[in-house]
C-alpha positions in Angstrom: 21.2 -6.5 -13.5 18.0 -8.3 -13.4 18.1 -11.6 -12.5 21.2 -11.8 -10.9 21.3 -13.4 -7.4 23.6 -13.1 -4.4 23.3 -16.3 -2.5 24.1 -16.3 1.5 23.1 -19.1 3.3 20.6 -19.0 6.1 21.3 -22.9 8.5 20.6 -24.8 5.6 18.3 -22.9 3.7 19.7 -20.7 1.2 17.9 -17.2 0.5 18.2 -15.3 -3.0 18.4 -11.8 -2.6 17.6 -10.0 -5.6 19.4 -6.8 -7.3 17.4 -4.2 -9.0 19.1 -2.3 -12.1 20.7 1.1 -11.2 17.7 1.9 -13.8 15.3 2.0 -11.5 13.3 4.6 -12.3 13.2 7.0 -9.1 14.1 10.2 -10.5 11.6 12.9 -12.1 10.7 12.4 -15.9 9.7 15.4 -17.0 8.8 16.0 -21.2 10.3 19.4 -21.7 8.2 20.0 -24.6 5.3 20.1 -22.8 6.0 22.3 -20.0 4.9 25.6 -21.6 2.2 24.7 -23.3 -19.4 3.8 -0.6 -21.3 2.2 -2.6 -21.9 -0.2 -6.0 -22.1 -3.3 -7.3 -19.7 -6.3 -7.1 -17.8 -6.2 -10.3 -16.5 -8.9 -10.9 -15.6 -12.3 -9.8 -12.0 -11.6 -9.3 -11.8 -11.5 -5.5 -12.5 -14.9 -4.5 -15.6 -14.3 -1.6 -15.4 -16.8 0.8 -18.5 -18.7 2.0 -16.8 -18.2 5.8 -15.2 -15.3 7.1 -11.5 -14.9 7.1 -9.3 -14.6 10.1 -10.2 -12.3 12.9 -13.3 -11.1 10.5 -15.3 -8.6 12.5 -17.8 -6.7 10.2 -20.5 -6.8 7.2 -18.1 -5.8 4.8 -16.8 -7.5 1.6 -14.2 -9.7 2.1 -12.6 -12.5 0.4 -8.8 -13.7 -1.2 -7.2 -13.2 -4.5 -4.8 -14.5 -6.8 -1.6 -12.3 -9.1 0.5 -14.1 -11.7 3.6 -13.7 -10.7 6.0 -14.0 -13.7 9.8 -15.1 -13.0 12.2 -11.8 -12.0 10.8 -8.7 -10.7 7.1 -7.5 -10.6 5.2 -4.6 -8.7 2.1 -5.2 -6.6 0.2 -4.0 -4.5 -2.3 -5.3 -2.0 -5.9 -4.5 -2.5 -7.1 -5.4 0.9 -7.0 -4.1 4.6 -8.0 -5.5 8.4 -11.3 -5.5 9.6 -12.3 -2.1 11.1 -11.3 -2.1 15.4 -13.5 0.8 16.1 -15.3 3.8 14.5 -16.3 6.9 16.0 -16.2 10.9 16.4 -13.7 12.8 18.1 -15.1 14.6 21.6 -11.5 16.4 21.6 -8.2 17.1 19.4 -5.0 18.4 21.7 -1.8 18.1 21.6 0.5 16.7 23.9 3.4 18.4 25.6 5.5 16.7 22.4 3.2 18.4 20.0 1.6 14.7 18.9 -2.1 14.7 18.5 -4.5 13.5 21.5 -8.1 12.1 20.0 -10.4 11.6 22.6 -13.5 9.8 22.0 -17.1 8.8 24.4 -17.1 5.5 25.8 -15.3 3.7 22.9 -14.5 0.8 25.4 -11.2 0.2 25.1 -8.1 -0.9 27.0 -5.1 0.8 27.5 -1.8 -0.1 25.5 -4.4 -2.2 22.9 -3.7 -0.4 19.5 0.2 -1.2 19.5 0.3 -2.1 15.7 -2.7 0.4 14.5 -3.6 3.3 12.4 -6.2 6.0 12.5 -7.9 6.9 9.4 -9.5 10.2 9.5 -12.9 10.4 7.0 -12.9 13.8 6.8 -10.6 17.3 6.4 -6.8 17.4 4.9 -5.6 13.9 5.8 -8.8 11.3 4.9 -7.7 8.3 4.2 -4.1 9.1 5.6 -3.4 6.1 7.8 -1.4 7.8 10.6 0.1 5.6 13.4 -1.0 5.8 16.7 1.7 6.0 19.0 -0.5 4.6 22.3 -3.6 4.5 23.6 -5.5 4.9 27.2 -9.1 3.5 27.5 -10.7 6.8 25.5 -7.3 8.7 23.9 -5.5 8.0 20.9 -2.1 9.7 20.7 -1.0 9.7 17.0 2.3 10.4 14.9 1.0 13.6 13.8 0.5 16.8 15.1 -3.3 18.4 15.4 -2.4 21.5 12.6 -0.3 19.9 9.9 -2.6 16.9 9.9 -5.8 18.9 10.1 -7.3 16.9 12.6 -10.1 18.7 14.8 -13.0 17.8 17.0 -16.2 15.8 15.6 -14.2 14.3 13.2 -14.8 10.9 12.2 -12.5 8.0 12.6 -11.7 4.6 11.7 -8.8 2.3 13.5 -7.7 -0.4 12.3 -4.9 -2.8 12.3 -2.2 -2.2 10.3 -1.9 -4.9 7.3 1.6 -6.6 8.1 3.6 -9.4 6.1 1.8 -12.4 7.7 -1.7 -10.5 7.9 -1.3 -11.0 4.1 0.2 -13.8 3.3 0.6 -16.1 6.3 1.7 -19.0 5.4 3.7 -17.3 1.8 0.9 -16.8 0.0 2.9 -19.3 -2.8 6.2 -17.8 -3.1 8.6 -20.3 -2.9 10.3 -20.7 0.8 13.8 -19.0 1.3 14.2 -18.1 -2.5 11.1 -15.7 -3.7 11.2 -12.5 -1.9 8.9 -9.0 -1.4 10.8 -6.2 -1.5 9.8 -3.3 0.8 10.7 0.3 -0.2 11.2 2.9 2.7 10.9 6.5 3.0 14.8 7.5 1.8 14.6 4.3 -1.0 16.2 2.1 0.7 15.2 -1.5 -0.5 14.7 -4.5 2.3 13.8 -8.0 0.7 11.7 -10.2 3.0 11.4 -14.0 3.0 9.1 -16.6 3.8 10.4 -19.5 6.3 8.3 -22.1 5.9 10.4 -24.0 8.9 8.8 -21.6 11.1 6.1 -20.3 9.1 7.1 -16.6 9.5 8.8 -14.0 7.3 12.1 -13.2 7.6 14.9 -10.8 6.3 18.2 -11.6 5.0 20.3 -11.7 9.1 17.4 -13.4 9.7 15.6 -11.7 12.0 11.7 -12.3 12.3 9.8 -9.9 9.7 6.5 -11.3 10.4 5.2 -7.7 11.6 6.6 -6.0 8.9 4.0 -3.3 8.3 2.6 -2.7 4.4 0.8 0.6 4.0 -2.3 0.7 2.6 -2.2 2.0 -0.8 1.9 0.9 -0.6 3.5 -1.2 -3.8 6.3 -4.0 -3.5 8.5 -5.5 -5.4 8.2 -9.4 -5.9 11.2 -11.4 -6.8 10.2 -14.7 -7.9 12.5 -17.5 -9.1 9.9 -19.0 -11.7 6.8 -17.0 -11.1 4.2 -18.0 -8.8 0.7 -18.0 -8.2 -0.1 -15.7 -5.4 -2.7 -15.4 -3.2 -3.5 -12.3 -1.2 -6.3 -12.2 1.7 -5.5 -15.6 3.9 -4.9 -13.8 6.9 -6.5 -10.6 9.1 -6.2 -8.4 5.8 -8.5 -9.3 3.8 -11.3 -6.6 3.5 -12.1 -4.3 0.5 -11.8 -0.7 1.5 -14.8 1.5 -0.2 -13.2 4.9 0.8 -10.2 6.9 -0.5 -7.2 6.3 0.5 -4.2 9.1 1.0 -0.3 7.4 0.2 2.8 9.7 2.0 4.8 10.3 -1.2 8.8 10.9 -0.8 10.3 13.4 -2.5 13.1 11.9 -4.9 13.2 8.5 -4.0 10.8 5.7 -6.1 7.1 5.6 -4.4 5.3 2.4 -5.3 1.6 3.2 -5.2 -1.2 1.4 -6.8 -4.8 1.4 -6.3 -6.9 -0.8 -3.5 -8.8 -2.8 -6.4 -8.5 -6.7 -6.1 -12.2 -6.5 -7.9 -11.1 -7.2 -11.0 -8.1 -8.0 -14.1 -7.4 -4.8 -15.6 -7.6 -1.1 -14.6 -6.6 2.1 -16.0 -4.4 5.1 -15.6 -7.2 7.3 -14.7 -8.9 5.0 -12.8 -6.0 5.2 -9.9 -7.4 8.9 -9.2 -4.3 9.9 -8.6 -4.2 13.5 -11.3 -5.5 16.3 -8.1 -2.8 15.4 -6.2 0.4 15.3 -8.9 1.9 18.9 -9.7 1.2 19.8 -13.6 4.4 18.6 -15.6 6.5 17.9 -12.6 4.9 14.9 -10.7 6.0 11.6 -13.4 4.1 8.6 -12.9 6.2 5.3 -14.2 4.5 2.2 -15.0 6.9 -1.4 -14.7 7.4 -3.9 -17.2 6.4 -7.2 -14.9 9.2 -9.3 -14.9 12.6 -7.1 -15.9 10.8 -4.0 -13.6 12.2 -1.9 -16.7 10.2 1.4 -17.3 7.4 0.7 -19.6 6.0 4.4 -20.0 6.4 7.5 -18.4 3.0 10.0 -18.0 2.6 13.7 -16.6 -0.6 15.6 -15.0 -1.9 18.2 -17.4 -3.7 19.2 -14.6 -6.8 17.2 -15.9 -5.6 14.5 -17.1 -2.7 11.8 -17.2 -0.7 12.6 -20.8 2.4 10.9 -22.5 5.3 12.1 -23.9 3.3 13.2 -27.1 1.0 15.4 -24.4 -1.9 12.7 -25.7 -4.4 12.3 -22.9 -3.5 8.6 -21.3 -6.2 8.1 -19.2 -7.5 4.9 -20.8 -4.0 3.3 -20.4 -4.4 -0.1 -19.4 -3.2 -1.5 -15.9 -3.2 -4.6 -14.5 -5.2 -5.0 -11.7 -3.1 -5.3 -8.7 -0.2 -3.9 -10.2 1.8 -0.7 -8.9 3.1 2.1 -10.1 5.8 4.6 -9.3 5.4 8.0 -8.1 8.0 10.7 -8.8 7.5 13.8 -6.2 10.4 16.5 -6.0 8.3 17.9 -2.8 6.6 15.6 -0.1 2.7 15.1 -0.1 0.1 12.7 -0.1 -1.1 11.2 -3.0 -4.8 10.3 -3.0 -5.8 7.0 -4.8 -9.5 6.6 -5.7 -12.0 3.6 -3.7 -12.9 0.5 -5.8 -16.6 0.2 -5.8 -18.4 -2.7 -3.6 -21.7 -4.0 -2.8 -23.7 -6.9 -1.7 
């Protein structure tokens, strides 16, 4: 049941870990009725620009903080920023290794070995752009990633970004307002399994419930969370190394039966829509569900299929212009795994 709390204690700190209602929408919704028939202008002034860059800012781009209400109980987010870009380039090669993994090669990039130990390679172009795959190592002109050359369509000339991944304290290093030891985010991984994460203001890190230091906890980009909040909170997102808009699209693994919290990379603004999320290509025609959340009980507040065209609900009326907090997450429901692309927010000077 929402709201209800399991306390442990933690020295003398106590931590609140929240429960989630066996509810929780993570299975397919299907309506049965239905199944036979780079560049802009700023928006708006909802990301906070700052006069100075951020921490560890390294490029032109737009960056800046915002804030999300956070309304007591449960609430799905998702953070509209990402790191500074490390490097990008073409790939001179594409191999794989003896293990099948993929070996990028790139001229000159001017690296050192073993530097890219919490990173990601986005490809720009083919099957996976936007997929942030992990790279596994790196020599002074090689990436090996966690994919392998065919199944993530990754060839030679093909552009690529690297970047840091975007971590608990990249986004909110010093708890971004949650209050310490109580308010929690609330990770979900690949088989559903749902990890809270707290912030320790004795040793300004995050921390799980043993407590173990979380600090490096990674957060996908494009990957929703759950916030748990006592009495609701005003939180601000983009005080540490993520705080950049990203202007290209990004590609979310999806998990088959299991809830996948996606939401759009848009901190530009304080409502979105449906359709705006891009999401339609990639969900299969009256299979793939997409579930919004009510903010604060997390109960289902509408359930909407691909027509193939369009996002419709359960009277097969197109819902495209369904309004959607900015920020806020949704949930995916996938029977079969695949990436799900969400569409770029536009930016400019």
């Amino acid at each position: 049941m929402i709201g209800f709390f399991e306390r442990c204690k933690i020295k003398t700190c106590e931590i609140n870990r929240p429960s989630f209602p066996a509810m929780f929408p993570f299975r397919l919704h299907r309506f049965p009725t239905l199944i036979q028939s780079k560049q802009g202008r700023l928006i708006t002034m909802g990301l906070l620009l700052l006069s100075a860059p951020c921490l560890n800012a390294a490029t032109s781009q737009v960056i800046g903080t915002y804030p999300v209400t956070v309304p007591p109980g449960n609430s799905a987010w998702v953070s509209g920023l990402v790191t500074a870009d490390d490097y990008e380039g073409a790939a001179v090669t594409v191999t794989a290794d003896v293990d099948g993994k993929a070996l990028v090669t790139f001229s000159s990039p001017g690296w050192t070995a073993a530097q890219f130990n919490l990173h990601y390679a986005e490809p720009q172009s083919g099957t996976s752009a936007g997929l942030a795959i992990d790279i596994l190592s790196n020599t002074t002109d090689t990436l090996k990633l966690d994919a392998t050359p065919s199944a993530a369509g990754l060839t030679s000339g093909m552009i690529f970004i690297v970047r840091k991944h975007a971590t608990l304290a990249g986004l909110m290093p010093t708890g971004g307002g949650l209050a310490p030891f109580t308010d929690s985010v609330v990770l979900f991984g690949t088989t559903g399994l749902q990890t809270p994460y707290y912030f320790n203001n004795l040793t300004q890190t995050w921390i799980d419930a043993t407590p173990v230091d979380s600090s490096n906890v990674i957060v996908r980009p494009g990957q929703g969370f759950v916030i748990n909040s006592l009495s609701g909170a005003t939180v601000t997102i983009g005080t540490g190394d993520v705080c950049y808009v990203k202007a290209t699209p990004t590609r979310v693994k999806a998990n088959p039966n299991v809830p996948n919290l996606i939401g759009a990379l848009n901190p530009l603004g304080t409502s979105t829509t449906l359709g705006s999320l891009g999401i339609v290509s990639t969900m299969q025609p009256f299979n793939d569900s997409l579930v919004t959340l009510t903010p604060g009980t997390l109960a289902q507040g509408g359930t909407f299929l691909s027509n193939g065209t369009n996002l419709i609900n359960g009277l097969g009326q197109n819902a495209t212009a369904t309004a959607l907090p900015a920020g806020a997450s949704v949930v995916i429901n996938v029977n079969a795994a695949k990436n799900v692309i969400v569409a770029p927010v536009t930016v400019g000077p």
